[in-house]
C-alpha positions in Angstrom: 25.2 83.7 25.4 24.4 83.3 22.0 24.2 79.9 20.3 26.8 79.4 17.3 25.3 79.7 14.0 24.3 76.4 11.9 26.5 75.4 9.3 25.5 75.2 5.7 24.9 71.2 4.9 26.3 71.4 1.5 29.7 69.1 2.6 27.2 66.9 4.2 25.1 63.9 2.2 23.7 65.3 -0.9 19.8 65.5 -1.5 18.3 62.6 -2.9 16.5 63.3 -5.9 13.4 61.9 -6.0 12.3 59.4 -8.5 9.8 60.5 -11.8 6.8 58.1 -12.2 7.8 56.5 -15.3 11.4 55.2 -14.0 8.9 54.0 -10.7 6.7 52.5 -13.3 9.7 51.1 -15.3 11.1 49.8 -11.9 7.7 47.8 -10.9 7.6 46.2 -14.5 11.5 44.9 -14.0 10.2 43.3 -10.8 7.0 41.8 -12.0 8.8 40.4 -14.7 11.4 38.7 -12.8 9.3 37.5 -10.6 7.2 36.0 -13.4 10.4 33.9 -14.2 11.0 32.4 -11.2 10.3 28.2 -10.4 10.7 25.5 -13.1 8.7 25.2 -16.2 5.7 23.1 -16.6 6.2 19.3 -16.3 9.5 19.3 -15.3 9.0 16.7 -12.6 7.4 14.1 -14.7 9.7 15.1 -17.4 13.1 16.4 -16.2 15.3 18.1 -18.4 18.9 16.0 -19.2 22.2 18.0 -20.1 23.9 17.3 -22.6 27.2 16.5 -20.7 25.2 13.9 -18.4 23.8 11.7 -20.7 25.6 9.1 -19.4 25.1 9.3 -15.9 21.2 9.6 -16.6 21.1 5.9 -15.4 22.5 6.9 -12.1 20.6 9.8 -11.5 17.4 10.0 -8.6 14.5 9.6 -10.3 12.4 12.8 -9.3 9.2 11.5 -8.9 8.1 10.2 -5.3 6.9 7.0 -4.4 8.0 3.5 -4.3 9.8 1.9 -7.2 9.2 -1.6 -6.7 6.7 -3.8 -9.4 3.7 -4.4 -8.3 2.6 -8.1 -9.0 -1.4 -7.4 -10.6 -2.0 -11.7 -10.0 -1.6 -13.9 -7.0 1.3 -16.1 -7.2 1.0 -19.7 -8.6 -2.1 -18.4 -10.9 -2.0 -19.0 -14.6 -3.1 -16.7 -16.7 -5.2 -18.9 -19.7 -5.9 -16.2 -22.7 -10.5 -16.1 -23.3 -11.1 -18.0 -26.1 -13.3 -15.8 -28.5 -16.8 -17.3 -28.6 -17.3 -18.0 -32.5 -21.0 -16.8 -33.0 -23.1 -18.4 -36.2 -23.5 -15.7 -38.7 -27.0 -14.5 -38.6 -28.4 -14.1 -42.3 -30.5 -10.8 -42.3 -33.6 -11.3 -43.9 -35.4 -8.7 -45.9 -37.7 -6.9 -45.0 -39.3 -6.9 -48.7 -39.2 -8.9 -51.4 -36.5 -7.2 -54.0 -39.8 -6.4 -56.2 -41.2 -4.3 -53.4 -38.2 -2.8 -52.7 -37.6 -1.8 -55.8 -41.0 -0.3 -56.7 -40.8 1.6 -53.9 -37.1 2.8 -54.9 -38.4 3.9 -58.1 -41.5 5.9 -56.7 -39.4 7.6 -54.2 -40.2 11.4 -54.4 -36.9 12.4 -53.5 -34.9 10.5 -55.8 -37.3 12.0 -59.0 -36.7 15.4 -57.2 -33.0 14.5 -57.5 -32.6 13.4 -60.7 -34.8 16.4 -62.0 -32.4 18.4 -60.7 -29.2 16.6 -62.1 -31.0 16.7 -65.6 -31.3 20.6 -65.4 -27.6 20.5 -64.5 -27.6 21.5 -61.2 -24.9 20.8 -58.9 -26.5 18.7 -55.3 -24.5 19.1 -51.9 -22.3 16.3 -50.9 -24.9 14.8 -48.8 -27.6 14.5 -51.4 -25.3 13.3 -53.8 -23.7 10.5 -51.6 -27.8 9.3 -51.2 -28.6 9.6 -54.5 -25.7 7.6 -55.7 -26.5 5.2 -52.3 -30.3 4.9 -53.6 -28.9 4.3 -57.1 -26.7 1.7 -56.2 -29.3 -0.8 -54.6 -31.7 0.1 -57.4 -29.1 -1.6 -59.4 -28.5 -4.4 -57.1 -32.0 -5.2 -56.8 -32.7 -5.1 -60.8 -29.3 -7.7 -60.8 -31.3 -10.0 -58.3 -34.6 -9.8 -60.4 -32.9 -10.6 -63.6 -34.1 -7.0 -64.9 -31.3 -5.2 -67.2 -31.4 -1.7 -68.6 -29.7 -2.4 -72.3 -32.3 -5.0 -72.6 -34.3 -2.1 -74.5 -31.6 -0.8 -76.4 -30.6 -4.3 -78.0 -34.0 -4.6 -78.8 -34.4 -1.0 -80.6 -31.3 -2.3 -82.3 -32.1 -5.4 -83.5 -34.9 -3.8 -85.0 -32.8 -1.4 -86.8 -30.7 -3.7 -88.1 -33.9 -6.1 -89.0 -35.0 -3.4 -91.1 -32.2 -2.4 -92.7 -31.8 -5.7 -94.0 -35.3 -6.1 -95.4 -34.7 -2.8 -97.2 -37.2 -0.6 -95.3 -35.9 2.4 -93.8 
């Protein structure tokens, strides 16, 4: 006996055709990306996000974080609390370390300053940092002169005075 012949399997489920790399790759990068979006964003337990239809009801709402709710009391009962009283000190009046007449002779040989000057004379322009010494230096030079009684137009009137002595006498 001879065993029937096999039937063409063309009415039957049709091939599946198999899948190119780039619609796999496409596929994998659909998943990955959904998958990056799952779970809540950052801080949203400490900070959870209110809609706008339930603002009123916020009051009612759980709060999310865990733990007990209650105050904690950070005294023992029946203590009073009684604010430190600052402790008022004397004010402490620096003294020099040099006279004002020292200080100011060595203020005036200072080999930086001349250096600095120098250069401010032959117009040139000092960073930030020398200029905010140089004006520093300057200022107690003037302070200093202010405590000795010394004054810089003190020579000027003088040249003037002579001028004007002069031109009165008739000399020129």
């Amino acid at each position: 006996m001879m065993k029937p012949a096999h039937k063409p399997q063309s009415s039957a489920a049709p091939k599946v055709k198999r899948k190119s790399h780039e619609d796999k790759n496409q596929e994998a990068r659909d998943r990955k990306r959904d998958k990056k979006r799952r779970g809540h964003a950052a801080g949203s337990r400490a900070n959870p996000v209110m809609s706008q239809s339930d603002k009123n009801s916020a009051a009612k709402e759980k709060d999310p974080r865990i733990g007990s709710k209650k105050p904690v009391p950070l005294l023992k009962e029946g203590v009073a609390v009684t604010a430190a009283k600052p402790i008022k000190k004397a004010p402490v009046e620096q003294k020099p370390l040099m006279e004002p007449a020292d200080e100011l002779a060595m203020l005036e040989n200072d080999e930086r300053l001349d250096g600095l000057l120098d250069r401010l004379e032959n117009g040139e322009v000092l960073s930030a940092e020398d200029q905010a010494w140089l004006d520093q230096t300057l200022d107690r030079i003037d302070v200093l002169m202010e405590q000795l009684g010394i004054g810089l137009d003190d020579d000027e009137e003088d040249e003037a005075d002579e001028d004007m002595y002069r031109l009165l006498k008739g000399e020129k």
